[in-house]
C-alpha positions as CSV (number, residue, x, y, z in Angstrom):
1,X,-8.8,11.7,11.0
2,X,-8.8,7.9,9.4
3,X,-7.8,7.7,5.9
4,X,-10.7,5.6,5.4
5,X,-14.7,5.5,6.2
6,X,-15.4,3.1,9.2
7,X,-17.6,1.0,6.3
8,X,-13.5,0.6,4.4
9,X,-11.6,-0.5,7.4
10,X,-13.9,-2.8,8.3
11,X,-13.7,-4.5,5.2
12,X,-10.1,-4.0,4.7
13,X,-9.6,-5.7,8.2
14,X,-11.8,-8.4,7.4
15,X,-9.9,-9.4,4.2
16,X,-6.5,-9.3,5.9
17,X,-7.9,-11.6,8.8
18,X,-8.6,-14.3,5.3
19,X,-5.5,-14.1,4.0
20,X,-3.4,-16.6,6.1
21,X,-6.0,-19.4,5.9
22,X,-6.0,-18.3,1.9
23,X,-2.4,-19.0,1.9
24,X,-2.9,-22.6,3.7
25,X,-5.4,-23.3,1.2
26,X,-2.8,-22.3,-1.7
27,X,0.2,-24.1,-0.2
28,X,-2.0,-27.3,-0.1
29,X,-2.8,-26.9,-3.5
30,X,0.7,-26.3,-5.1
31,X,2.3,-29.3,-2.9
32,X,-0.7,-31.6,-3.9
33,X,-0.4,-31.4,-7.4
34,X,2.0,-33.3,-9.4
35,X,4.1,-31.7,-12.1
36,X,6.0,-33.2,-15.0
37,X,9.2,-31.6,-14.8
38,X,11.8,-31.3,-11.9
39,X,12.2,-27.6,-12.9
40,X,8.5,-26.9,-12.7
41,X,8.5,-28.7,-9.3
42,X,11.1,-26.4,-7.8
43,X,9.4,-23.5,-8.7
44,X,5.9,-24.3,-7.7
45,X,7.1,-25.8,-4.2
46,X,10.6,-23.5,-3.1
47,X,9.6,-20.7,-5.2
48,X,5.4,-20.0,-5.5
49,X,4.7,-21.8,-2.3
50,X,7.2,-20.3,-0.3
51,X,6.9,-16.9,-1.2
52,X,3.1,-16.8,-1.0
53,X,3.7,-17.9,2.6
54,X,6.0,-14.6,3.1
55,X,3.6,-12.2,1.4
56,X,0.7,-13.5,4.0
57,X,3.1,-13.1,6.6
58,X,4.2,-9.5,5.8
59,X,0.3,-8.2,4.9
60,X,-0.5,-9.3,8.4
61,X,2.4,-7.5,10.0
62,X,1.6,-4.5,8.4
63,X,-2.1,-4.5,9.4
64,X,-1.0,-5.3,13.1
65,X,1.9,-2.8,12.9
66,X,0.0,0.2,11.1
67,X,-3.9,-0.4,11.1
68,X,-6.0,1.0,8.8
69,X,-7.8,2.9,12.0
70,X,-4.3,4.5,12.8
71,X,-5.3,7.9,13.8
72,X,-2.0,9.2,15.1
73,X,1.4,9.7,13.6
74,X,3.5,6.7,13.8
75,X,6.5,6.1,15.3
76,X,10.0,5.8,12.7
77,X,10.5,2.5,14.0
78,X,6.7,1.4,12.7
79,X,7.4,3.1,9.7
80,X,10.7,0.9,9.3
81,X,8.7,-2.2,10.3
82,X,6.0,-1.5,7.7
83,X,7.9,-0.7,4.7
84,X,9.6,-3.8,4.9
85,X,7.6,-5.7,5.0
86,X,5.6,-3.7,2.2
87,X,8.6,-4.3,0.3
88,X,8.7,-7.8,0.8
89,X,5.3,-8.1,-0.7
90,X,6.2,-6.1,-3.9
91,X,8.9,-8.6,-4.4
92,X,7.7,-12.0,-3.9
93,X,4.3,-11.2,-5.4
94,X,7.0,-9.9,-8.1
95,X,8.7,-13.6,-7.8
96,X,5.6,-15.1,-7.7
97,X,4.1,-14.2,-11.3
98,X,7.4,-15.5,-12.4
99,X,7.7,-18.2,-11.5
100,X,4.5,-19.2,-12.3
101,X,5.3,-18.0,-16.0
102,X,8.0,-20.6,-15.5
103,X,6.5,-23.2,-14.1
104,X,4.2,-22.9,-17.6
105,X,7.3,-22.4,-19.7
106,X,9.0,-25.8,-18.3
107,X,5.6,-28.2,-18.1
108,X,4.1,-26.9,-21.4
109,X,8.4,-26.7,-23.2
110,X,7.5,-23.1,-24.7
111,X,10.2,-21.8,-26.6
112,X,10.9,-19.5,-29.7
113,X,9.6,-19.8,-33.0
114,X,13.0,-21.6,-34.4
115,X,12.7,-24.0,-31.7
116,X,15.6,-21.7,-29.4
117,X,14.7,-22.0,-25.9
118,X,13.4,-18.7,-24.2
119,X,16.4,-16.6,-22.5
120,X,15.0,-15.6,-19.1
121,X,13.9,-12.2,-20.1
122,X,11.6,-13.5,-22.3
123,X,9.9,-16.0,-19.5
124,X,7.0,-13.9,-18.0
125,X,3.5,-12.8,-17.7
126,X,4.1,-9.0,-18.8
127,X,3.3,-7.9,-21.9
128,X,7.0,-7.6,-22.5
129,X,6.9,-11.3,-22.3
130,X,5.2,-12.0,-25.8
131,X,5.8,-15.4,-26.6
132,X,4.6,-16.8,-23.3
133,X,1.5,-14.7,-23.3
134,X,0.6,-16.1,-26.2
135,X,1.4,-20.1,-25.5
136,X,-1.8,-19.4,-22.8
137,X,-5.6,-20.0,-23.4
138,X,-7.0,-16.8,-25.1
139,X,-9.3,-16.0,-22.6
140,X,-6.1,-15.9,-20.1
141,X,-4.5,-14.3,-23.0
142,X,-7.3,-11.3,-22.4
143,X,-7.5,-11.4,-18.2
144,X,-3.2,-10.5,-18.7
145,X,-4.1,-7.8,-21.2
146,X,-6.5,-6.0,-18.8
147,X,-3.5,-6.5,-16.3
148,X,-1.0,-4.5,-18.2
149,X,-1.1,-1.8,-15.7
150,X,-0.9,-3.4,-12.6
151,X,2.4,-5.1,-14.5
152,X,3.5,-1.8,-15.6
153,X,3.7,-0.9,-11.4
154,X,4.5,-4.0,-10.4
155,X,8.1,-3.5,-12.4
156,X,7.9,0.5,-11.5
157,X,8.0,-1.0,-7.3
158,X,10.2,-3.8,-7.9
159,X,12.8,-1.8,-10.4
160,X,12.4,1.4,-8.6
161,X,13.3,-0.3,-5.3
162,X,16.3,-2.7,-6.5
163,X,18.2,0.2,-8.8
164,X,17.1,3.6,-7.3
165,X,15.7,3.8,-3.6
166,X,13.8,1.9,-1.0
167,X,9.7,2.3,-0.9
168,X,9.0,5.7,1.5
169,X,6.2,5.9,3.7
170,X,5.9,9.6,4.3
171,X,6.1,10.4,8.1
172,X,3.2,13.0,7.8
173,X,1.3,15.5,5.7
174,X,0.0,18.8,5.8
175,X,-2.8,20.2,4.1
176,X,-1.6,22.2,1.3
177,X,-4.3,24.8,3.0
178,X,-1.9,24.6,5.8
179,X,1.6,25.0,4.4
180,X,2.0,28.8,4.8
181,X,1.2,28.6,8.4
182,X,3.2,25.0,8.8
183,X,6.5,27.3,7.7
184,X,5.8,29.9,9.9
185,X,5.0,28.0,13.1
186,X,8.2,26.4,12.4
187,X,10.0,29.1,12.1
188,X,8.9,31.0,15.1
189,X,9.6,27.9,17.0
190,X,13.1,28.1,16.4
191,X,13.9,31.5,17.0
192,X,12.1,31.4,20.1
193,X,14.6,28.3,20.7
194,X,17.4,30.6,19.6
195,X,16.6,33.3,22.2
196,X,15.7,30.4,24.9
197,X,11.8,31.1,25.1
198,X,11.6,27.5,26.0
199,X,8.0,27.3,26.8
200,X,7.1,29.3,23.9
201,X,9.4,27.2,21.5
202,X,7.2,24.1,23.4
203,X,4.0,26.1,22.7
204,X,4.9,26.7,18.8
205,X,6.3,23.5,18.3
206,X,2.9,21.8,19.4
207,X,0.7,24.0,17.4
208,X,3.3,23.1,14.2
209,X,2.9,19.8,14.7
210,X,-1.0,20.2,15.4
211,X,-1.3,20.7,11.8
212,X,0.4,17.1,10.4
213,X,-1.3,13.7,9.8
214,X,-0.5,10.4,8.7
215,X,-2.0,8.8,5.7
216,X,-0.7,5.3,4.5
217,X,1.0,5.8,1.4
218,X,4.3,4.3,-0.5
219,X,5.9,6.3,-2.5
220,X,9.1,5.1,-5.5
221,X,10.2,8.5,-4.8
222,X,10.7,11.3,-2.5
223,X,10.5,14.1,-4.9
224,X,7.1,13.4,-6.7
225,X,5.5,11.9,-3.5
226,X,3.2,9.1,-2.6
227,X,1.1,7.3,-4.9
228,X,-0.8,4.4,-3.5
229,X,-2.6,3.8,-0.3
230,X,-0.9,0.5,0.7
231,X,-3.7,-1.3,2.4
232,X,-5.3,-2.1,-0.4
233,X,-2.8,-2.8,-2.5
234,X,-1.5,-5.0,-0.5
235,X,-4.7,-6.9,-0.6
236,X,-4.8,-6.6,-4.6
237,X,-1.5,-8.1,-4.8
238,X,-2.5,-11.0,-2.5
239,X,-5.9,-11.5,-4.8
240,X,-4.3,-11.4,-7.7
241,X,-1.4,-13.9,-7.2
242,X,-4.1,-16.4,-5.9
243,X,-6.1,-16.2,-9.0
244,X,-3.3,-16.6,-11.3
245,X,-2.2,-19.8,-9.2
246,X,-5.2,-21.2,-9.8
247,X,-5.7,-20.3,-13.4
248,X,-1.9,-21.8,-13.8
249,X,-2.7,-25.4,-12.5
250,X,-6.1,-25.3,-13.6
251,X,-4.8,-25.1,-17.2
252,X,-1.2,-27.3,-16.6
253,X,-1.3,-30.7,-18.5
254,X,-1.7,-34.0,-17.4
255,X,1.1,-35.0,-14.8
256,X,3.1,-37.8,-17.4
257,X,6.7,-36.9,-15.3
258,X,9.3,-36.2,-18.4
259,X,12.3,-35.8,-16.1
């Protein structure tokens, strides 16, 4: 059965099918404008613009490689496929936030209160990152504080999956309803193997694996399980890094080139 009602994956499918001309439009946008700083340029144009391509890239080869529709259980290699790519889009969207906080820093010169310049852990648009939040328009000031928990998993994907393990999409579930019977089915499939029942080994094996299905989650860890249905998010992430693009330019100065 679908993870989602036929009303969501037609929506989900429809947004997906945007994103790539959304990504022209973007990419147009950041190469059109002209920045004051050198530094600001390189980050905009090798570092927003490209990776904004890669994310529309990857969210399309996940919806092609595991569909929203998927009914079956997929295949290890279109798991592998997926959570690449699923990856991919954690980190650049990850990059891209950054570097937009950069591309502020450099055009605008933010830096400490004594005049220091910022060290890079302070050059960012999570609430960790103080002193840049607060160089922003207040009413962007208050969009970033209502973001603090997409931030706080952004960081939990991106640190989980440089310093611990990569994302896991689960092969298949079971009902908890279903677990009891799941062990059993399994075990009686391999003793029959042991004794060489083969057709009854076949027989149990298909009624144990009559019992899984597939929903498309990522999990950060194997032990406490999946946590987000990645279609969507995907989609969030994409959103979002749009409309902070444009809220950046939309608020840079005037282009007088300093360098």
């Amino acid at each position: 059965m679908p993870t989602f009602r036929e009303d969501q994956i037609v929506s989900l499918v429809e947004k997906s099918l945007t994103v790539m001309d959304r990504r022209a439009t973007l990419t147009e946008r950041i190469l059109s404008h002209t920045f004051r700083t050198e530094t600001a340029t390189e980050f905009a144009t090798h570092g927003i613009a490209r990776r904004v391509a890669d994310i529309a890239y990857s969210i399309g080869r996940v919806f092609e490689t595991l569909p929203p529709d998927l009914d079956d259980i997929p295949t290890s290699e279109q798991r592998s496929e997926a959570t690449a790519h699923i990856q991919a889009v954690s980190f650049n969207t990850y990059g891209c936030m950054d570097n937009l906080a950069r591309v502020w820093v450099s055009e605008y010169e933010v830096r400490r209160p004594n005049g220091r310049e910022l060290a890079a852990s302070e050059v960012g648009l999570a609430p960790k990152c103080a002193i840049v939040r607060a160089s922003l328009p207040q009413n962007l000031q208050e969009q970033l504080q209502d973001m603090d928990r997409w931030f706080a998993h952004l960081e939990e994907v991106r640190h989980t999956t440089a310093h611990r393990i990569p994302l896991y999409i689960p092969p298949f579930m079971i009902d908890p309803e279903n677990a009891a019977q799941y062990k059993d089915l399994n075990e009686q499939a391999y003793n029959a193997l042991s004794e060489n029942r083969l057709d009854d080994y076949h027989a149990l094996i298909g009624a144990r694996d009559g019992l899984r299905f597939f929903r498309p989650m990522i999990a950060t860890s194997v032990n406490q399980g999946a946590n987000a249905l990645f279609h969507p998010q995907l989609l969030a992430d994409f959103a979002t890094v749009e409309l902070w693009i444009g809220h950046i330019l939309d608020n840079l100065p005037a282009a007088d080139r300093r360098e």
